[in-house]
Steps between C-alpha positions, in 0.01 A plus 500: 500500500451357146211619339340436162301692276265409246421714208326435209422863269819685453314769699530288835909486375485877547240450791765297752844588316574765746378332786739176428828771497405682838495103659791409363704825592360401847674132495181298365485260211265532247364224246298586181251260294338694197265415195611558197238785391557751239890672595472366890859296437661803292430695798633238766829511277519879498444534896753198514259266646556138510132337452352157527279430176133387552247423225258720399131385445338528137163599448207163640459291821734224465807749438439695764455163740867402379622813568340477849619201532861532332578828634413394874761209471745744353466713805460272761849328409655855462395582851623187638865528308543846574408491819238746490384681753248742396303536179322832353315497204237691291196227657721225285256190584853257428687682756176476727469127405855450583583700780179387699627112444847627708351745721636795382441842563361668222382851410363653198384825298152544333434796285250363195181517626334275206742229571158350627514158653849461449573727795199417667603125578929528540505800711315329766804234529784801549626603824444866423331681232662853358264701305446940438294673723367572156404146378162461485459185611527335867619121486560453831444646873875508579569651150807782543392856306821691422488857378679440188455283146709276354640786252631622753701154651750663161435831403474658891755787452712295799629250183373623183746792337444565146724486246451830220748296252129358370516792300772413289323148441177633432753786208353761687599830662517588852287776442241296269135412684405163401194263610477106516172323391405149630298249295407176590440141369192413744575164560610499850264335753386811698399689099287228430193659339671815468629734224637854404601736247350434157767551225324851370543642876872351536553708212358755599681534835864495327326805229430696805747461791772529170439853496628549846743226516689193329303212545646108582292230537541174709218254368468095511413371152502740184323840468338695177744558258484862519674520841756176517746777435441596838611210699735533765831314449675486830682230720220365712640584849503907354121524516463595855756797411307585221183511684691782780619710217162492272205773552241259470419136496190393287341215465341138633793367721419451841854469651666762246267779608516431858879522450464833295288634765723387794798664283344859494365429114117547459359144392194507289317137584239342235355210654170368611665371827633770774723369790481611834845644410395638229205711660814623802683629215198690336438642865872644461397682120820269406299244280156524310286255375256393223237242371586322189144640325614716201408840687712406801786443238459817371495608833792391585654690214384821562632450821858427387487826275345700814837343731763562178313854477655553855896674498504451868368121479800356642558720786122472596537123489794544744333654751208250494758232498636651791171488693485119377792421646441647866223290537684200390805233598777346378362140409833326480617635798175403676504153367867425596410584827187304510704180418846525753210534754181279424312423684555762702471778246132329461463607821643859518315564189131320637526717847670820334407560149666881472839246597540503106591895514839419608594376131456832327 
C-alpha cells in the first residue's frame, strides 16, 4: 500500500514516526504532508523524512477558511499523484476533506479532549476512530480504545533506548541528580484561559529542588532574571533522553510530563486541565497534579522536595513503571497492524477487544 500521514505539532512527528518505519520494513510506501509548527520540519530532517509542506492557519476566520480550503487542495492532489491508498492523521479535517472526495480509507488518533468541536464534526467522516481507553471523551459508537497513549507510540521500551551521553551535553556527571522544569507560554488553543507559576514561585522551585539537585529549565518565552542561568541548552531531539535520566520533571507541560512519567521520572503537573491520561498516570503514583491557585503551586513544590527527599526515588518509580507497563501495549505495533489489515482489524478489535494484548 501507499499510505499518507498528516501531522501538524511536532508531537504527532514523534506520534507516527515509528509507525511509518515498521510499514516500510514490511514493503509499504509511506507519504508525509506536515505544517510548519514550531521545530515539526527540523524533526522531519533529523528522522530523514521527506514531507509535503501545507500552510498553517494564523489566528481569525478567514485564515483558517484558506487554510481549509488551501490545505484540502494540497492533499487531495497529493493523494491523487501518489497514488495513495490510505491516509492516517491526528483528526486532520484537510486529509478528511480530501480523502472523503476519493474514497479513501482513513483512520485517525484523538487524545486532546478540549479539542471541542473540532473533533466533534471530522471524526464522524473517518473510517475508524483510535483513541485511549483513557480519553475521556466518546466521539463515536465504533470508536477503537487501546490500552496505551500516544507517549507511548515512541517511548514504549520496544523502540525507545536512551542515550546517557545527555550527560556530557547537559556538563554533568554520571553520578550527578539533576531535575528539568517546564514553563509555558499559554497561548496554545487548549490553555486558553489558563495560567501557572507566578515568577516568585518559579523562583522559588529552582531555590528549593537546587539543594538536592542541578536544576535546567525548558521554558517558551523568557523567565525572571534570577533563574535564565538555568536554561537547558541541548539539541532538541536530546530532551526525551534527558527526561529518562532526570529525577523529576516539574512543571505545566502536558506532553513533557506524560513523557517523564512514561520514562520512569516522577512528573509534577500544574494545570487547571487534567487528561484522562493524565488521571491513569496519577492512578500509577508515576505523575501528580496541581491547580494553578498559589497554594496548589506551593503544593506542588513541597511535593518535588518530598520526591528529591527520596534516595530510592528512582528505583520506586521503576517498579511502578513496571506495573504501568503490564497493563499496557505497544501502540506502534498495534497501529501497524491495524492498517495492513483494515477493515478487518476493525473487526477483530469490535468483536474481541483483549485482541490488542498480542502487541505487548
Amino acid at each position: 500500500m501507499t499510505i499518507l500521514f498528516v501531522t501538524g505539532h511536532p508531537a504527532q512527528i514523534h506520534n507516527f514516526r515509528i509507525v511509518k518505519q515498521l510499514l516500510e520494513e514490511k514493503g509499504h510506501k509511506v507519504v508525509w504532508v506536515s505544517s510548519k509548527k514550531d521545530i515539526s520540519f527540523e524533526l522531519l530532517e533529523l528522522y530523514k523524512i521527506k514531507a509535503y509542506e501545507i500552510i498553517r492557519p494564523t489566528k481569525g476566520f478567514v485564515s483558517k477558511l484558506k487554510a481549509l480550503l488551501v490545505n484540502s487542495v494540497i492533499i487531495f492532489k497529493i493523494i491523487r499523484d501518489e497514488k495513495v491508498d490510505f491516509i492516517v492523521s491526528r483528526v486532520s479535517p484537510f486529509a478528511t476533506i480530501a480523502g472523503k472526495l476519493l474514497n479513501k480509507k482513513h483512520i485517525a488518533l484523538a487524545d486532546t479532549e478540549s479539542s471541542g468541536i473540532y473533533d466533534t464534526i471530522f471524526t464522524k467522516f473517518l473510517d475508524s476512530l483510535i483513541t485511549s481507553t483513557t480519553f475521556k471523551r466518546d466521539l463515536r459508537k465504533d470508536q477503537v480504545r487501546i490500552k496505551s497513549n500516544i507517549e507511548l507510540f515512541y517511548l514504549h521500551p520496544n523502540h525507545f533506548k536512551p542515550n546517557d551521553s545527555i550527560y556530557d551535553y547537559l556538563k554533568i556527571s554520571k553520578e550527578e541528580k539533576f531535575v528539568i522544569l517546564r514553563f509555558v507560554s499559554w497561548k496554545a488553543y487548549h490553555d486558553k484561559g489558563l495560567t501557572g507559576f507566578n515568577d516568585e514561585n518559579k523562583i522559588r522551585a529552582v531555590r528549593e529542588f537546587s539543594k538536592f539537585a542541578k536544576v535546567f529549565i525548558s521554558a517558551e518565552g523568557s523567565l525572571p532574571k534570577e533563574i535564565e542561568k538555568h536554561r537547558i541548552k541541548i539539541p532538541f531531539d536530546k530532551m526525551h533522553d534527558a527526561l529518562y535520566y532526570s529525577s523529576l520533571f516539574f512543571g505545566e507541560g502536558a506532553s513533557m510530563a506524560a513523557e517523564s512519567s512514561v520514562l520512569g521520572s516522577p512528573a509534577i503537573f500544574l494545570n487547571d486541565n487534567w487528561s484522562g491520561n493524565a488521571f491513569d498516570l496519577m492512578k500509577y503514583e508515576l505523575f501528580y497534579s496541581y491547580k494553578s491557585n498559589i497554594e496548589d503551586q506551593l503544593k506542588a513544590i513541597e511535593k518535588g522536595v518530598e520526591l528529591l527527599s527520596n534516595p530510592n526515588l528512582k528505583l520506586e518509580m521503576q517498579n511502578k513503571l513496571d506495573t504501568y507497563f503490564t497493563d499496557k501495549i505497544d501502540a506502534s505495533s498495534f497501529l501497524t497492524w491495524y492498517i495492513e489489515e483494515f477493515p478487518k482489524s476493525k473487526k477483530i478489535i469490535a468483536q474481541d477487544s483483549f485482541y490488542q494484548n498480542n502487541f505487548k
